[in-house]
C-alpha positions as CSV (number, residue, x, y, z in Angstrom):
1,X,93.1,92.2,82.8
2,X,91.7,95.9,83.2
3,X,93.8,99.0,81.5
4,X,94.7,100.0,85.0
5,X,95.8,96.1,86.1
6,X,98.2,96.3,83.1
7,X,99.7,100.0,84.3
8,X,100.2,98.8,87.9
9,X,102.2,95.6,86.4
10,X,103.8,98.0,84.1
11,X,105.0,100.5,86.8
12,X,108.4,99.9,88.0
13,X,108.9,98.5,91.3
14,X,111.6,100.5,92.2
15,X,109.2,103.1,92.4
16,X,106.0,101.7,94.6
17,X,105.7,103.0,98.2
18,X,105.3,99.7,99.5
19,X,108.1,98.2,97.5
20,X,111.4,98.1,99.6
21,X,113.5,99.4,97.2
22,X,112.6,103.1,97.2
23,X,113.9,103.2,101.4
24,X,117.4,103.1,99.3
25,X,116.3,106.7,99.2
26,X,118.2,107.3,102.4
27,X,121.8,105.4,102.0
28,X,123.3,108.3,101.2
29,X,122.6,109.4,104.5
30,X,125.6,107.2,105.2
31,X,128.2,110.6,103.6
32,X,127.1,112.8,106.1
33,X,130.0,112.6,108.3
34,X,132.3,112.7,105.3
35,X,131.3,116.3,104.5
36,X,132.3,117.4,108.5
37,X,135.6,115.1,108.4
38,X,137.3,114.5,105.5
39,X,138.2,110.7,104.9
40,X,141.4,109.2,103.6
41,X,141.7,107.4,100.6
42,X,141.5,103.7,102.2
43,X,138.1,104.9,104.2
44,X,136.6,105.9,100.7
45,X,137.5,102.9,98.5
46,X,136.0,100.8,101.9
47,X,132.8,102.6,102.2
48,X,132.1,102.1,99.0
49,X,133.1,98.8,98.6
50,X,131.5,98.1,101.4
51,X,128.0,100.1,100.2
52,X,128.4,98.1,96.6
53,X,128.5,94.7,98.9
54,X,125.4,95.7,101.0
55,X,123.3,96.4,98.1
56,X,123.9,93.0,96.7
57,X,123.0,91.4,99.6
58,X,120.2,93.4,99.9
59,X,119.0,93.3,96.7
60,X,119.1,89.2,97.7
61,X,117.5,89.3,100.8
62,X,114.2,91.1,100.0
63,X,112.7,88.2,97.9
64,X,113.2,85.5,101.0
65,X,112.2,84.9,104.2
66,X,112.9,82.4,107.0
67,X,116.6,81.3,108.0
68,X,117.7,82.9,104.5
69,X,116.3,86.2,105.3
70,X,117.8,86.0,109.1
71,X,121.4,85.0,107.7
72,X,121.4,88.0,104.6
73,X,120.0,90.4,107.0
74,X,123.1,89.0,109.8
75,X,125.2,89.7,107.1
76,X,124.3,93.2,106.8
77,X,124.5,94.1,110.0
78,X,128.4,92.5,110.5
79,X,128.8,94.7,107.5
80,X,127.8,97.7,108.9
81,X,130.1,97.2,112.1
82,X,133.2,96.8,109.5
83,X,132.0,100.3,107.8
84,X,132.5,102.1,110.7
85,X,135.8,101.9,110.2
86,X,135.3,104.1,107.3
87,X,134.1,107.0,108.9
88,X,131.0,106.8,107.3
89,X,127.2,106.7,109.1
90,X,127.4,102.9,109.8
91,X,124.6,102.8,111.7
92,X,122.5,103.5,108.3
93,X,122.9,100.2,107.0
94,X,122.4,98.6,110.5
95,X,118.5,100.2,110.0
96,X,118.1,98.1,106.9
97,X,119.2,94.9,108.8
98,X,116.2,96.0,111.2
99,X,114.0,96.7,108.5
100,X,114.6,93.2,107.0
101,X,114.5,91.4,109.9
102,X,110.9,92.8,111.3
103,X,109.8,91.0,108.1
104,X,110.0,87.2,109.7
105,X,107.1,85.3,110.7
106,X,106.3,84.4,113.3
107,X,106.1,88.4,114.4
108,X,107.4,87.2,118.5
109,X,110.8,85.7,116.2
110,X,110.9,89.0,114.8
111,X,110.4,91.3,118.0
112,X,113.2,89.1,119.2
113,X,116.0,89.5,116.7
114,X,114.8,93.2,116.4
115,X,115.6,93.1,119.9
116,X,119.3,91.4,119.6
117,X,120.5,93.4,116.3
118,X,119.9,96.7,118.2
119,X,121.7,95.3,121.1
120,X,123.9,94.3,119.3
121,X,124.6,97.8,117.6
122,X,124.3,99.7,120.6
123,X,127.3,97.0,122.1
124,X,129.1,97.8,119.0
125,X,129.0,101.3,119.4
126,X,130.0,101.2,122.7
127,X,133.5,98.6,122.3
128,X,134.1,101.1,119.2
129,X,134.4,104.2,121.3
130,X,132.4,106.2,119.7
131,X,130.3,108.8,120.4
132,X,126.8,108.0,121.3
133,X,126.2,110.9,118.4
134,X,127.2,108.3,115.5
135,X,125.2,105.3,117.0
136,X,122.6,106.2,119.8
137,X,119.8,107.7,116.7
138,X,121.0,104.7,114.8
139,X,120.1,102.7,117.6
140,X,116.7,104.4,118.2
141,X,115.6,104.3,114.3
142,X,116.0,100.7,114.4
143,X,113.7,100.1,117.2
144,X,111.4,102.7,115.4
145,X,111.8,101.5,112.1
146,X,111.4,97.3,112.9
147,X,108.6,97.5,115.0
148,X,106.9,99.8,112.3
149,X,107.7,97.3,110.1
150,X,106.2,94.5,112.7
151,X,103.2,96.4,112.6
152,X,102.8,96.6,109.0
153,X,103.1,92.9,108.6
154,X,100.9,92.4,111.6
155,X,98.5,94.4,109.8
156,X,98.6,92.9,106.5
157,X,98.2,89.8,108.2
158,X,94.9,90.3,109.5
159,X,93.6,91.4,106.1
160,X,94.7,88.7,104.3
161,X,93.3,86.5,107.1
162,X,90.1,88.8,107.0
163,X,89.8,89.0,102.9
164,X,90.3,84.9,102.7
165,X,87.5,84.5,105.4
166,X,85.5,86.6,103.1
167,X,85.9,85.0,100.3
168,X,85.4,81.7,101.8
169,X,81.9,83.2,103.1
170,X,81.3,84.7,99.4
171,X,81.5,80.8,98.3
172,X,79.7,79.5,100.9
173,X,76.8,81.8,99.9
174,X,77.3,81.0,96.3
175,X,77.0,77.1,97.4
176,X,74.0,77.9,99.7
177,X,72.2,79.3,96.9
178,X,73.3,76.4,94.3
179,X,71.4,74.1,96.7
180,X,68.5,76.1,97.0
181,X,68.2,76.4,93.2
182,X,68.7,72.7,92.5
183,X,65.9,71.7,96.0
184,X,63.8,74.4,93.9
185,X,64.4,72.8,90.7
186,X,63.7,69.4,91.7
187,X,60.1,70.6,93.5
188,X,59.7,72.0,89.9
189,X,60.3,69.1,87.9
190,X,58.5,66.8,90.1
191,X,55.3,68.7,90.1
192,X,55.5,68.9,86.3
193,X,56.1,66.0,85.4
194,X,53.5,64.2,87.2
195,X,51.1,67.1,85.9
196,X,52.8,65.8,82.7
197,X,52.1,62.2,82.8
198,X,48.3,62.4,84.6
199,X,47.3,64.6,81.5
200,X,48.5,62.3,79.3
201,X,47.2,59.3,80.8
202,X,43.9,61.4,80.9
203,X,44.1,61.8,77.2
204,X,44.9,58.0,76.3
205,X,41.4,57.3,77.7
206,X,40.1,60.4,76.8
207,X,40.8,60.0,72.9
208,X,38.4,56.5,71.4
209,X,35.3,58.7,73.2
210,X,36.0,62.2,73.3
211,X,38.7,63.2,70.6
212,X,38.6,67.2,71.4
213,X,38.7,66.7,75.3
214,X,41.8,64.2,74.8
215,X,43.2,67.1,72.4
216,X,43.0,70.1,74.8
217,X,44.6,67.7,77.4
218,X,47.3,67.2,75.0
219,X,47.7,70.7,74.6
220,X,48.0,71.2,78.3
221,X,50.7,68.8,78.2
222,X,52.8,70.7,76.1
223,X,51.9,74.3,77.3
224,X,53.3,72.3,81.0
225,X,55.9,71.4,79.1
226,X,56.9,74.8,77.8
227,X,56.3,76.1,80.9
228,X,58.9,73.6,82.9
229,X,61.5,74.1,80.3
230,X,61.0,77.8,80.7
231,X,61.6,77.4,84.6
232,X,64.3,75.0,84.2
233,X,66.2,77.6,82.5
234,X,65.7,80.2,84.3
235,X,67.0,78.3,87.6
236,X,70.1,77.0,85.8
237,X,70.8,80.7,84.8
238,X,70.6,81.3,88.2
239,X,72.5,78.3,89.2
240,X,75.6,79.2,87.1
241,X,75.6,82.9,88.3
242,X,74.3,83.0,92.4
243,X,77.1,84.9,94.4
244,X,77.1,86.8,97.4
């Protein structure tokens, strides 16, 4: 593992830009109106009950996915509807359910509960009688902010899909050339073998009538011999390390 491999682990994820706890950055959004109206005592103690429950099922809902991840992020936006009671900016925590939700696979599941939660808020909005001012650029940031998400997946879809094709090509390469070594190195130690064994049979007959021919055959032999071994290694050297 590199120096910078072990920093990167290191480094908090509360802090990485692609982590989703760092968005937590704008819950206290969620005070504004507090600041214009001044809440009573019940609507304090339930907002921030409320906000304590949310982040624990947030905090639970990040790590899954599927019917899990539809039922926290459900949750959170039922939530949100009971926090408007506190005067608070509701519609905050309703862009989180979004958020969560636009991670689902398939991505047309997603776009289609996207679709229902901010239906949903905007209905809610509407049979609370409020004014569109507390829900209609909730409602709109939750389109924005789940289909932005959508994307992002979609996006990290395609290179994961584009980064495992490569690396299957990488080891279809690496195989290619494997093969080609070991056609090469067969070629190789067929040739010089039978180079091998014709000098040596040469050098059986040479030897009872011509001792020094029969000895410079026999040196051939093992100079082919050298040779071959000195091949041999070099393609199993390149056997072990062909890539791409």
């Amino acid at each position: 593992m590199t120096k910078q491999e072990r920093q990167e682990r290191a480094w908090p994820k509360w802090f990485s830009i692609d982590g989703p706890y760092i968005w937590l950055a704008y819950l206290p959004f969620f005070f504004i109106p507090w600041f214009f109206s001044t809440p009573t005592t019940p609507q304090i103690v339930g907002g921030l009950v409320g906000l304590t429950v949310f982040l624990g099922l947030y905090f639970a809902a990040v790590p899954t996915a599927g019917a899990r991840l539809i039922g926290y992020a459900a949750a959170i936006l039922v939530l949100s509807f009971a926090l408007a009671f506190t005067h608070g900016n509701w519609t905050v925590i309703a862009i989180y359910a979004a958020a969560l939700i636009a991670q689902l696979r398939p991505m047309r599941r997603a776009s289609i509960l996207l679709g229902a939660f901010a239906i949903t808020t905007l209905a809610a909005g509407l049979a609370l009688q409020q004014s569109p001012f507390y829900w209609a650029f909730g409602v709109f940031f939750m389109v924005m902010v789940g289909a932005a998400n959508i994307s992002r997946a979609a996006l990290e879809d395609k290179n994961r899909a584009l980064a495992n094709a490569q690396e299957e090509v990488k080891q279809m390469a690496a195989t290619a050339e494997r093969e080609r070594i070991g056609r090469d190195l067969h070629d190789l130690l067929g040739r010089t073998l039978t180079l091998i064994a014709i000098k040596a049979d040469l050098a059986v007959k040479l030897s009872p009538r011509d001792p020094a021919r029969a000895e410079t055959e026999m040196r051939e032999v093992a100079a082919a011999a050298r040779d071959a071994l000195a091949e041999v290694r070099a393609a199993v050297a390149g056997m072990t390390g062909a890539t791409l």
